[in-house]
VORODREN-147362 format. One record per residue (C-alpha): residue in three letters; x, y, z. Coordinates in pm, whole numbers, padded with zeros to 5 digits, always signed. Example, Ala and Ser with C-alpha at 12.3 -4.5 7.8 and 13.67 -1.06 7.14 Angstrom:
ALA+01230-00450+00780SER+01367-00106+00714
END
This chain:
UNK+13240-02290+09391UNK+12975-02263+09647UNK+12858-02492+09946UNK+12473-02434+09969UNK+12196-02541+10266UNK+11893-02372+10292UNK+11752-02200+10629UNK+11386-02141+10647UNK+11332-01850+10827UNK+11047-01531+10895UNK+11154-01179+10948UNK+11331-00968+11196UNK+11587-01293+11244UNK+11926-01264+11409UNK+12172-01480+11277UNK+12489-01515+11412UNK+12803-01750+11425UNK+12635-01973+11695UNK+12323-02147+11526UNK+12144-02434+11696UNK+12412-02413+12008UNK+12755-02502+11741UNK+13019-02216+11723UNK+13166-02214+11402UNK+13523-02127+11296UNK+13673-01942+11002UNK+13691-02283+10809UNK+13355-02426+10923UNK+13194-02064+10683UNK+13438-02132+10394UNK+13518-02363+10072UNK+13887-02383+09935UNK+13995-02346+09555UNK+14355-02417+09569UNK+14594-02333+09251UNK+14974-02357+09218UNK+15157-02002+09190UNK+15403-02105+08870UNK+15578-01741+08883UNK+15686-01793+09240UNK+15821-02169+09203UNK+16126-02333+09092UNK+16220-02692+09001UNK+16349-02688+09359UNK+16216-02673+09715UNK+15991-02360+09777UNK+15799-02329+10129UNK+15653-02112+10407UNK+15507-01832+10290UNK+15435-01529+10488UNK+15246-01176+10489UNK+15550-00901+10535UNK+15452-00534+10463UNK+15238-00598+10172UNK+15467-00841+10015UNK+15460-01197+09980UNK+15816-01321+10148UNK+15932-01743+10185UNK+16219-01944+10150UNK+16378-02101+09883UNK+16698-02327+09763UNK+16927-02103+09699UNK+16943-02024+09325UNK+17325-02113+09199UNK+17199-02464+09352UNK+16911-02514+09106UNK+17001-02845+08945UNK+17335-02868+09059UNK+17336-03231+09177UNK+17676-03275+09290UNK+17583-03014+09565UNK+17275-03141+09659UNK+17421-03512+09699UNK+17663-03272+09931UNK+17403-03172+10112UNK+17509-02800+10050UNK+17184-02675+09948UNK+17047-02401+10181UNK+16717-02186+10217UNK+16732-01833+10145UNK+16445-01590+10203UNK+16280-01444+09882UNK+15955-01183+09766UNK+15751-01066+09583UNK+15414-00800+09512UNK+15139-00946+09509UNK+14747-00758+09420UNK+14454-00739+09640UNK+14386-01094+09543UNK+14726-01289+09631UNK+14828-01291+09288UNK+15214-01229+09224UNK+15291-00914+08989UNK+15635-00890+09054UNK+15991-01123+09009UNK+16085-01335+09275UNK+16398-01173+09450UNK+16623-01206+09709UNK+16550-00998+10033UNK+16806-00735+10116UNK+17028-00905+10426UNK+16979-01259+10329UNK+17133-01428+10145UNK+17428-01546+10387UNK+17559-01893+10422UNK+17334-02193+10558UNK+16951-02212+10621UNK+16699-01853+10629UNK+16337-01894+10685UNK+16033-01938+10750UNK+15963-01579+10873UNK+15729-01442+11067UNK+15623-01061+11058UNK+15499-00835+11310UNK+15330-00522+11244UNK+15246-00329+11557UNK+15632-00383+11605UNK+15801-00378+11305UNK+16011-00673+11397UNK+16091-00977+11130UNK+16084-01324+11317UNK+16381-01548+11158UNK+16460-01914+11151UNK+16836-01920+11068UNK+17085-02156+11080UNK+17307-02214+11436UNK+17669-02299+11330UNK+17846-02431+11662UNK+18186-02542+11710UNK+18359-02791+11525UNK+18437-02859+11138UNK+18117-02763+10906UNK+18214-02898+10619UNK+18402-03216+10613UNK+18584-03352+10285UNK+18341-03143+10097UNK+17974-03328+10245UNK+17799-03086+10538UNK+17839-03218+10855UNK+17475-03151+11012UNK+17599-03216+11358UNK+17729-02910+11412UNK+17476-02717+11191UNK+17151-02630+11385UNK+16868-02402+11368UNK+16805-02085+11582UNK+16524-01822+11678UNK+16630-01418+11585UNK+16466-01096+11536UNK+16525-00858+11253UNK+16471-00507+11191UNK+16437-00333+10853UNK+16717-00058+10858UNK+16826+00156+10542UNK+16629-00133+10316UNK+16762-00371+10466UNK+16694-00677+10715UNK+16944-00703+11040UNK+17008-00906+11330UNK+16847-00689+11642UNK+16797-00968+11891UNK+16891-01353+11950UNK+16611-01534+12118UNK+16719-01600+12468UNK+16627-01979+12476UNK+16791-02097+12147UNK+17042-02397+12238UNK+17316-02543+12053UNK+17187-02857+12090UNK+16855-02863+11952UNK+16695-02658+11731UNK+16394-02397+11754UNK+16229-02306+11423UNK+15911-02155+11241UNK+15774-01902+11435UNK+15491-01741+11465UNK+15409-01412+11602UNK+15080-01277+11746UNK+14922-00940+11591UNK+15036-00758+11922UNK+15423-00928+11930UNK+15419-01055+12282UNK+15320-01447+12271UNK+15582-01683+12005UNK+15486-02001+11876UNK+15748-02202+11767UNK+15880-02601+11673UNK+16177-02767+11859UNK+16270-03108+11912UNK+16379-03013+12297UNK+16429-03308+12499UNK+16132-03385+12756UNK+15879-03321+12482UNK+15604-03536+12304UNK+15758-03634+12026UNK+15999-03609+11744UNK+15929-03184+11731UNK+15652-02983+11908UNK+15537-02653+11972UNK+15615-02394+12207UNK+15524-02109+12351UNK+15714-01787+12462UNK+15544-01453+12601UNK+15727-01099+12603UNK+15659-00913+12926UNK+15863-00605+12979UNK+16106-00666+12681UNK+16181-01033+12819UNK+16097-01333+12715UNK+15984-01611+12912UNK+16034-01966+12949UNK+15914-02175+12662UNK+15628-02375+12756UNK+15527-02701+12594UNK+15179-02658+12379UNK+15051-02983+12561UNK+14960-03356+12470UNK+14625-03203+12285UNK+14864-03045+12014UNK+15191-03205+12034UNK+15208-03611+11926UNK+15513-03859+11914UNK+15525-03756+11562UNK+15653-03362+11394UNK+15448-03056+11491UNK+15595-02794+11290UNK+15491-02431+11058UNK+15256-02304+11334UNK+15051-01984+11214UNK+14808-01737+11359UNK+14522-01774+11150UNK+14201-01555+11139UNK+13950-01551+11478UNK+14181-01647+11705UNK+14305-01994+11529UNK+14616-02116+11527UNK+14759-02347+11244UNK+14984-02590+11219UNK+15163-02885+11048UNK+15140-03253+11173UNK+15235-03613+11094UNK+15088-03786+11445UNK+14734-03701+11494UNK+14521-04012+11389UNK+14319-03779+11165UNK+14551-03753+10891UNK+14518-03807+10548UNK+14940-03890+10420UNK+15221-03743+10576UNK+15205-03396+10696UNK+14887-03272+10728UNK+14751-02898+10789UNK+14551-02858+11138UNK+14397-02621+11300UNK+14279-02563+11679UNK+14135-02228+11910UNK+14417-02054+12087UNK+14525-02034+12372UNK+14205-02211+12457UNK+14270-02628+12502UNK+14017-02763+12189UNK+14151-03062+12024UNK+14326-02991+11659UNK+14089-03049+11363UNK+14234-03144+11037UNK+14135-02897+10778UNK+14012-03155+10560UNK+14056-03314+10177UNK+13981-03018+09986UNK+14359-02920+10163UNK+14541-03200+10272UNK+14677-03469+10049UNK+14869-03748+10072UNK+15191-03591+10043UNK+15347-03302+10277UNK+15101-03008+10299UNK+15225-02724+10552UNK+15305-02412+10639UNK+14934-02255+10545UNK+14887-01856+10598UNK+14558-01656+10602UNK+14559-01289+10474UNK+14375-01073+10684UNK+14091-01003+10476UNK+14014-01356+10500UNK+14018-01400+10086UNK+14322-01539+10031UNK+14612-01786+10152UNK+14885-01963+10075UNK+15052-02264+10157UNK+15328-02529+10077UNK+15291-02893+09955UNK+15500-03172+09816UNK+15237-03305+09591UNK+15302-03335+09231UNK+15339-02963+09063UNK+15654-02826+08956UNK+15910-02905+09167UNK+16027-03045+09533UNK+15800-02813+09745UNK+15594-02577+09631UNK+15390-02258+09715UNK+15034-02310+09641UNK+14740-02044+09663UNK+14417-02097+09811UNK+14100-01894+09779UNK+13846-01849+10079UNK+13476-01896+09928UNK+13191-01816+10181UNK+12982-02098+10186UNK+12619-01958+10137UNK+12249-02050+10269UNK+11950-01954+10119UNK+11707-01753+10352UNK+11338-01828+10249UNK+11091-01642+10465UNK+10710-01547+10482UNK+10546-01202+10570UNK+10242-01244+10757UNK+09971-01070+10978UNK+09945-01071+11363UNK+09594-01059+11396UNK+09482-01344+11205UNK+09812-01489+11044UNK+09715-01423+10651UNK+09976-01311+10421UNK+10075-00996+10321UNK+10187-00893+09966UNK+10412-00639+09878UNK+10601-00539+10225UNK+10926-00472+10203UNK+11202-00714+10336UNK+11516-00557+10444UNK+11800-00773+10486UNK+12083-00580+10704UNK+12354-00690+10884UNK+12381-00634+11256UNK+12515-00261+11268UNK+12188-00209+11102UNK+12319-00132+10738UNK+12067-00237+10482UNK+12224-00507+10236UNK+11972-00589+10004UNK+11581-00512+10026UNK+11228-00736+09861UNK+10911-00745+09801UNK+10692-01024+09938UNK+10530-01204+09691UNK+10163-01268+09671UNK+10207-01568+09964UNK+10402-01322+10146UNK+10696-01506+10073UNK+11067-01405+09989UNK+11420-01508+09949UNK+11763-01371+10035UNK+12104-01556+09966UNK+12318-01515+10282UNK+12677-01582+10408UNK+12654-01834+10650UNK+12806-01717+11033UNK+12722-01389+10951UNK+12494-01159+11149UNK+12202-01046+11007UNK+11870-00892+11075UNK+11559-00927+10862UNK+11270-00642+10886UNK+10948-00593+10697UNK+10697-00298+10674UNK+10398-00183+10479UNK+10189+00115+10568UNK+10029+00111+10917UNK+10215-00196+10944UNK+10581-00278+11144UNK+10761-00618+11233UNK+10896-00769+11517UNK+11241-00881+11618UNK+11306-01249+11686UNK+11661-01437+11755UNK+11659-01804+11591UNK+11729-01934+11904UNK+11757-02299+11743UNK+11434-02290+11553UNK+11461-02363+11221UNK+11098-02178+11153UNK+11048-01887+11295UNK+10624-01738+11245UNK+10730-01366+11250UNK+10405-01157+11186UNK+10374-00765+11106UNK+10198-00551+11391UNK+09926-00262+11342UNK+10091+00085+11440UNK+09872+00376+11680UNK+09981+00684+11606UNK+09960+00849+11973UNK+10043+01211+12036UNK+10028+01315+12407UNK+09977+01704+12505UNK+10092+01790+12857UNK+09922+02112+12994UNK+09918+02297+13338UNK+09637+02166+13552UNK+09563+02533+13705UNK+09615+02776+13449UNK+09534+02499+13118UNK+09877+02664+12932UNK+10148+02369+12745UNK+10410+02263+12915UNK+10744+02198+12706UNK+11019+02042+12772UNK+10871+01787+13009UNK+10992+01414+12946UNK+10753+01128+12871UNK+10895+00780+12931UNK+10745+00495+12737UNK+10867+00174+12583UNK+11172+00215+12745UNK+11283+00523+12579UNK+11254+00884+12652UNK+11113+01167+12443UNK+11085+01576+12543UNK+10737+01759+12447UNK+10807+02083+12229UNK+10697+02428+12261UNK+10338+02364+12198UNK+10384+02014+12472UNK+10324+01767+12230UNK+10489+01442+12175UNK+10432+01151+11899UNK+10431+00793+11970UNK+10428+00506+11808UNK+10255+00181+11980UNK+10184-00151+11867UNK+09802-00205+11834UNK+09773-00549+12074UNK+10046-00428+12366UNK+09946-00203+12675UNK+10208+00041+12758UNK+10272+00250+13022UNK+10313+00665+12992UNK+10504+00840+13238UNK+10542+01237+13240UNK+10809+01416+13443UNK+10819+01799+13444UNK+11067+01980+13717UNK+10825+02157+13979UNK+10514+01916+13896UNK+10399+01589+14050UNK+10464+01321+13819UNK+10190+01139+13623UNK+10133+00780+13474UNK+09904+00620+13282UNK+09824+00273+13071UNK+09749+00304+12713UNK+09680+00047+12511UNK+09424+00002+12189UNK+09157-00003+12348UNK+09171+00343+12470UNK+09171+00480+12131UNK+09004+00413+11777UNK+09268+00181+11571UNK+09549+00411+11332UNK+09344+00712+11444UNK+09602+00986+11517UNK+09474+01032+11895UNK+09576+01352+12124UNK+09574+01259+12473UNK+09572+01531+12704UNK+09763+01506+13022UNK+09747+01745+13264UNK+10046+01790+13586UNK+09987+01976+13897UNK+10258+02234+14029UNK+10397+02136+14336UNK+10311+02419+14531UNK+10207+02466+14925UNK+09893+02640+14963UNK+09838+02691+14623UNK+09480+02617+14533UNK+09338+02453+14187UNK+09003+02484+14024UNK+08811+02139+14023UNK+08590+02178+13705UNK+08215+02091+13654UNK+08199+01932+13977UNK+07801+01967+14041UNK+07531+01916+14317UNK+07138+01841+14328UNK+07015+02171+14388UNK+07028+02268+14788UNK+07175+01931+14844UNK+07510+01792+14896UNK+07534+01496+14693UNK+07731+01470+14378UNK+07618+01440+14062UNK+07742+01142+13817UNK+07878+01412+13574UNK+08141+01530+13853UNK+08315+01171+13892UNK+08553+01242+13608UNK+08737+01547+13744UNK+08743+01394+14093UNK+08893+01102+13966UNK+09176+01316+13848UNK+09236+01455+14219UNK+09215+01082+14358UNK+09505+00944+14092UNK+09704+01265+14179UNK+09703+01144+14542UNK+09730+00761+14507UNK+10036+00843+14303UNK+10168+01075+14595UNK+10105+00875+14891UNK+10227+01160+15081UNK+10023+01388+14915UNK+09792+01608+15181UNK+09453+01875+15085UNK+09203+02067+15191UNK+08867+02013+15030UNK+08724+02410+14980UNK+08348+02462+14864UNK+08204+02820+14771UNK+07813+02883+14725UNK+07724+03205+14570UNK+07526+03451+14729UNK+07156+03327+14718UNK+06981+03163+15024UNK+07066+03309+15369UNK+07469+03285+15444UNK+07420+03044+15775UNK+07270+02803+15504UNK+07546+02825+15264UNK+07767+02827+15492UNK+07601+02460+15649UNK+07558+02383+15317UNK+07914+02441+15168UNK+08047+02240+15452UNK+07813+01936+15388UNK+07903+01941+15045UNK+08304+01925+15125UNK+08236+01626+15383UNK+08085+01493+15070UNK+08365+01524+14846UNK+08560+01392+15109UNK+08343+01106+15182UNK+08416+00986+14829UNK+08754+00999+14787UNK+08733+00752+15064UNK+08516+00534+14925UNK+08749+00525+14622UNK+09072+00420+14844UNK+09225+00813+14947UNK+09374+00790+15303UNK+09093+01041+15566UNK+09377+01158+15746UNK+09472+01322+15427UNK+09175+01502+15381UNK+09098+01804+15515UNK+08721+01911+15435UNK+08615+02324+15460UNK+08292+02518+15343UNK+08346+02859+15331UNK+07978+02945+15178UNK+07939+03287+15041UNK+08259+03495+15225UNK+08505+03419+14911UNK+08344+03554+14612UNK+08535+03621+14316UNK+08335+03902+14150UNK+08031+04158+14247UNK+07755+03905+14335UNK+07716+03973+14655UNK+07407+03995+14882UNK+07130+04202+14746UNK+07375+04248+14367UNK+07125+04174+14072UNK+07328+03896+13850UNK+07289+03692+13581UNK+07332+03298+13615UNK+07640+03281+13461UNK+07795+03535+13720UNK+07660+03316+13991UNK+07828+03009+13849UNK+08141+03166+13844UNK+08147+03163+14268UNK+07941+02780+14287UNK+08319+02602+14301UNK+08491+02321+14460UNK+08880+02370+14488UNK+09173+02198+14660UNK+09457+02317+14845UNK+09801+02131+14868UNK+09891+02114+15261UNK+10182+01919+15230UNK+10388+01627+14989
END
């Protein structure tokens, strides 16, 4: 049995169990198929059934009462508390039996189990003073019922605690006991309530337990509110005759808890017109059980109901970013949202595909081809989503020392909010979307820092592009080599072809604010040295002059010509040397003064 709607969505969707602002609940993602459990019922009264250790327990008319009517017109038929196995499905594989340590005289049950403490939650019967049975009829004035705990010792259930708040004169019944055993729902028919019997609520703190509060107006009505549970996500469940929505007698509710949300009846495909009560979810979320009056086999009777996710169909389309066209044959990976891959397509020739989905669940949809990557988008209320595939740059980025031109490893490169760490050789690979601009930053310990923009227009589209990125030491007084920076002959002005490697010095320093150098020129050894020496010096004003003009603080810049008197090889005065040698002493460095 399956609920359908359909969702029209693109890929790389979110989906969650808030769509278009509602919050749904277990039973808002589920449809019921409900079946009556013939091995576990009688031709008498069979109710509340609970989860206990892997078994399915719940009360029943005592056995050497079945169709005894002279005792039943005595009213001398009394609940005992019964089990049996059941499979992974809720099916019972075993004979009903009695539960070692009941058995006793008067009512026992509903239960309520506890795992993290190992403790059995009881409704049992509260004999008080006075005569119980009087000229052979019970005499339910003096019979009432009464909250215990029980322990499991040797096989067997015991008495371990009495519930401090039980009262001979009323009586507290059908609990129900959180996962963690400190908060108790229960029914009473205390005086000062809302009705004929509401629910309660006790919390353990240190071993104690407190006061029992009143559930409230929202929950409680003039009429019965009885068999609370703890259902699945938080829910709690419960019986009612009083809330307008109601489709007979008692009718199965649920409602969010401890939060203040008004019950909601769980609906037709549950309730009937007769008694339906006492409903319990098994933790997987499959399976359930409840009790109901309606016509079956006997009085009450133990029914079985099967959770069926409802499911949506997901249609989407695969498309381009650039110019929104289809694309054939990506593949679609449906995962859910710890990023396991559920189920993977192909998109047809319209780009199109189709998943079937659980509704509530949360799931993520991506697509890829070669060259080709997708985007992630949340729903966000829209019930079409255009989700198109981007173009993927390969970018590899190879950090070098400026001065001595060897790779740098281990230096960090921050981009797309992520960090990666060059290798020996100081590369690192990228991936970038074709149509964003991104921002490279490169950290290495010792070295100034260094950013840059990238984006596609600073490389040829899916070309696999080497960038090279070069970091200065941070070093006082140490000097680096400004390539290819050339003059007109015997003048001082700079040539066009020299901008690029100055540019590098002016980034370096607008990226150090606090960054202060010394502008050094060198002539070789031709000309007189008073010239070169005027000469150098012009030509580092120059240099100076145009970091300037392209934004560079004056008072950082410190210009010096120092002509011919720092060669670096034999070329001196008067030494016979080939152009090349010559070149080697024509140089423009910097100096670091301070940072």
């Amino acid at each position: 049995m399956k609920r359908k709607t359909t969702t029209i969505l693109l890929l790389f969707i979110t989906l969650a169990s808030t769509v278009n602002g509602q919050q749904y609940n277990f039973f808002d993602l589920v449809d019921y198929k409900v079946r009556l459990l013939p091995s576990v019922n009688t031709v008498e009264s069979d109710i509340s059934p609970a989860f206990v250790k892997g078994e399915l327990y719940f009360s029943s008319i005592r056995e050497e009462y079945f169709g005894n009517e002279r005792l039943q017109q005595r009213n001398m038929s009394f609940y005992d508390v019964y089990s049996t196995e059941i499979d992974s499905v809720g099916n019972p594989v075993s004979l009903r039996k009695l539960v070692p340590g009941f058995g006793n005289l008067y009512h026992e049950g509903p239960v309520s189990w506890c795992e993290a403490t190992g403790e059995l939650f009881v409704t049992l019967s509260n004999v008080i003073d006075g005569d119980t049975i009087h000229h052979g009829m019970i005499n339910e004035e003096h019979v009432r019922l009464r909250l215990v705990i029980m322990k499991e010792t040797d096989g067997k259930w015991t008495v371990t605690e009495e519930l401090p708040f039980n009262r001979d004169n009323y009586h507290f019944a059908h609990p129900a006991v959180s996962v963690t055993g400190d908060t108790l729902i229960f029914s009473s028919d205390m005086r000062r309530g809302y009705g004929k019997s509401d629910l309660y609520m006790s919390v353990r703190e240190d071993g104690k337990w407190s006061r029992p509060q009143n559930l409230g107006e929202m929950i409680n009505t003039p009429g019965n509110e009885m068999f609370p549970t703890f259902g699945p996500d938080g829910l709690l469940l419960f019986s009612s005759d009083g809330h307008e929505e109601n489709y007979g007698q008692m009718d199965i509710y649920y409602t969010n808890f401890p939060h203040h949300i008004s019950p909601v009846n769980a609906g037709r495909k549950l309730n009937t017109a007769f008694d339906d009560f006492g409903l319990v979810v098994h933790p997987s979320k499959e399976y359930g059980y409840f009790s109901s009056n309606r016509p079956g086999r006997g009085n009450d009777d133990i029914y079985h109901i099967e959770f069926i996710p409802v499911t949506e169909t997901l249609n989407g389309k695969v498309s381009t970013r650039y110019n929104g066209e289809p694309v054939s044959d990506a593949i679609v990976y449906l995962q859910d949202c710890n990023g396991n891959v559920i189920e993977t397509k192909q998109s047809g020739i319209l780009g199109n595909f189709e998943f079937e989905i659980q509704k509530g669940l949360c799931y993520r949809l991506m697509a890829e081809k070669e060259g080709f990557q997708s985007d992630l988008e949340n729903l966000a209320g829209r019930n079409i989503v255009e989700l198109q595939l981007k173009q993927i740059l390969k970018y590899q980025i190879q950090v070098l020392d400026f001065g001595d031109g060897k790779s740098l490893p281990e230096a960090d490169v921050l981009c797309l909010e992520e960090k990666w760490e060059t290798d020996t050789s100081g590369l690192v690979r990228i991936q970038f979307d074709s149509l964003m601009v991104y921002n490279v930053h490169v950290i290495k310990e010792g070295y100034f820092d260094y950013s840059k923009n990238v984006d596609s227009t600073y490389f040829t589209m899916g070309a696999n592009v080497v960038d090279t990125i070069q970091l200065f030491k941070k070093e006082r007084n140490k000097n680096f080599l400004l390539k290819n920076i050339n003059y007109y002959f015997d003048r001082w002005r700079i040539m066009p072809e020299s901008e690029p490697e100055l540019q590098k010095l002016i980034k370096l320093m607008k990226d150090n604010p606090s960054l202060k150098v010394e502008l050094e020129t060198h002539t070789d050894s031709r000309r007189e040295d008073e010239f070169n020496l005027w000469l150098s010096q012009k030509r580092a004003d120059s240099i100076v002059e145009y970091l300037v003009e392209n934004g560079i603080e004056k008072e950082r810049l410190t210009a010096k010509g120092y002509g011919e008197t720092r060669l670096l090889n034999r070329c001196a005065n008067g030494v016979n040397c080939s152009e090349a040698e010559h070149l080697v002493n024509r140089r423009v460095e910097f100096k670091i003064l301070g940072f």
